[in-house]
RODRENGU-570474 format. One record per residue (C-alpha): residue number from 1; x, y, z. Coordinates in steps of 0.5 Angstrom, whole numbers, always signed. Example, Ala and Ser with C-alpha at 12.3 -4.5 7.8 and 13.67 -1.06 7.14 Angstrom:
REM RODRENGU-570474
1, +25, -9, +16
2, +27, -2, +14
REM end
This chain:
REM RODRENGU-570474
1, +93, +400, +338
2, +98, +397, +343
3, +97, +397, +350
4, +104, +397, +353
5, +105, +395, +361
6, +106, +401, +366
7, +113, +398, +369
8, +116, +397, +363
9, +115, +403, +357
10, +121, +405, +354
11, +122, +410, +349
12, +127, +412, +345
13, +128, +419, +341
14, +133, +421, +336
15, +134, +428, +330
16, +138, +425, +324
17, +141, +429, +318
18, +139, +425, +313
19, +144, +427, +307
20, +146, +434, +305
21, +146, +434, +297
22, +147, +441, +294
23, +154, +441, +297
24, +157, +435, +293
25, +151, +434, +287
26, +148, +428, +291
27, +143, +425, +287
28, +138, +427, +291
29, +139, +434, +288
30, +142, +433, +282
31, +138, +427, +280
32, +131, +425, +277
33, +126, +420, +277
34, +125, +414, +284
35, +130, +416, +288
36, +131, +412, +295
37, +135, +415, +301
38, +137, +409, +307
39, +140, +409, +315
40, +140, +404, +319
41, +139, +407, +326
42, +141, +403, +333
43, +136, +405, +340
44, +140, +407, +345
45, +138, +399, +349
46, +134, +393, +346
47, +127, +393, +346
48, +123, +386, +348
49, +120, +386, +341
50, +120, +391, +336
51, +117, +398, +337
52, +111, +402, +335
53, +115, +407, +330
54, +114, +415, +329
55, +118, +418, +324
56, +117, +426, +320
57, +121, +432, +317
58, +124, +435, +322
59, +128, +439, +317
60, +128, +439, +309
61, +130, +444, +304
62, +127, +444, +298
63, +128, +447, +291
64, +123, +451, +290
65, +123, +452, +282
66, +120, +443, +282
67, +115, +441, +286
68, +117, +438, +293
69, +115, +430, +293
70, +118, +427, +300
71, +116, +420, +303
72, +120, +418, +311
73, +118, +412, +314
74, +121, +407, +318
75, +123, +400, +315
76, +126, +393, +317
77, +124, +395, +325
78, +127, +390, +330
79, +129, +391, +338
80, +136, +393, +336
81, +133, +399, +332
82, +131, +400, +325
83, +132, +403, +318
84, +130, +411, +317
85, +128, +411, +308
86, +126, +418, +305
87, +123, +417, +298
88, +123, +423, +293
89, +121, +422, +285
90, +120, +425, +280
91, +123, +432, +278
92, +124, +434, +285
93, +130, +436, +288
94, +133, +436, +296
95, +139, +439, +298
96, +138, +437, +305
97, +133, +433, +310
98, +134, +431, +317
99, +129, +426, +320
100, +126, +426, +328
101, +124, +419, +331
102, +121, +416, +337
103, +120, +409, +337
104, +115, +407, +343
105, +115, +399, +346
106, +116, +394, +352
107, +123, +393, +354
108, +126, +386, +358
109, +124, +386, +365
110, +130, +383, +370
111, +123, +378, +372
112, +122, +376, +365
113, +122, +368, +364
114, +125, +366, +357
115, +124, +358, +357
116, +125, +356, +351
REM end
């Protein structure tokens, strides 16, 4: 668990379309086997340290004739923001994916000493 400071909680939220494959032939509609989608994301304001992270669906679009295999989540979290990765495998294929994030830390505080 990560106790954060009451004067000092920033949260951060956002809803991003990850990719929308069907239209084009994407990969991850047209392809098979690992496949790996990424997008950086910037917090509206530095955190003092890197935050907690909460990443899910927020909208998917499957093809209903495979199985429907997804894995989100959030990688390489900084202060400055952090990189939304879905994965899918096998014969699976996804039109379309929009991801939903909150991400939960401290922020810098005026009376914050930096001495080295």
């Amino acid at each position: 668990m990560k106790n954060l400071p009451s004067n000092t909680i920033g949260i951060d939220h956002g809803d991003d379309v990850l990719f929308s494959d069907f239209e084009d032939g994407g990969e991850m509609w047209t392809g098979t086997g690992p496949r790996e989608r990424r997008r950086k994301v910037n917090f509206s304001k530095p955190y003092r340290e890197p935050p907690v992270m909460h990443v899910a669906l927020s909208m998917w679009d499957f093809d209903s004739a495979s199985n429907p295999r997804a894995d989100i989540g959030a990688e390489n979290v900084t202060r400055e923001g952090f990189d939304v990765v879905f994965r899918t495998w096998g014969d699976t294929r996804v039109a379309r994916a929009r991801v939903r994030w909150m991400a939960f830390g401290t922020l810098p505080f005026e009376d914050d000493w930096e001495l080295y």
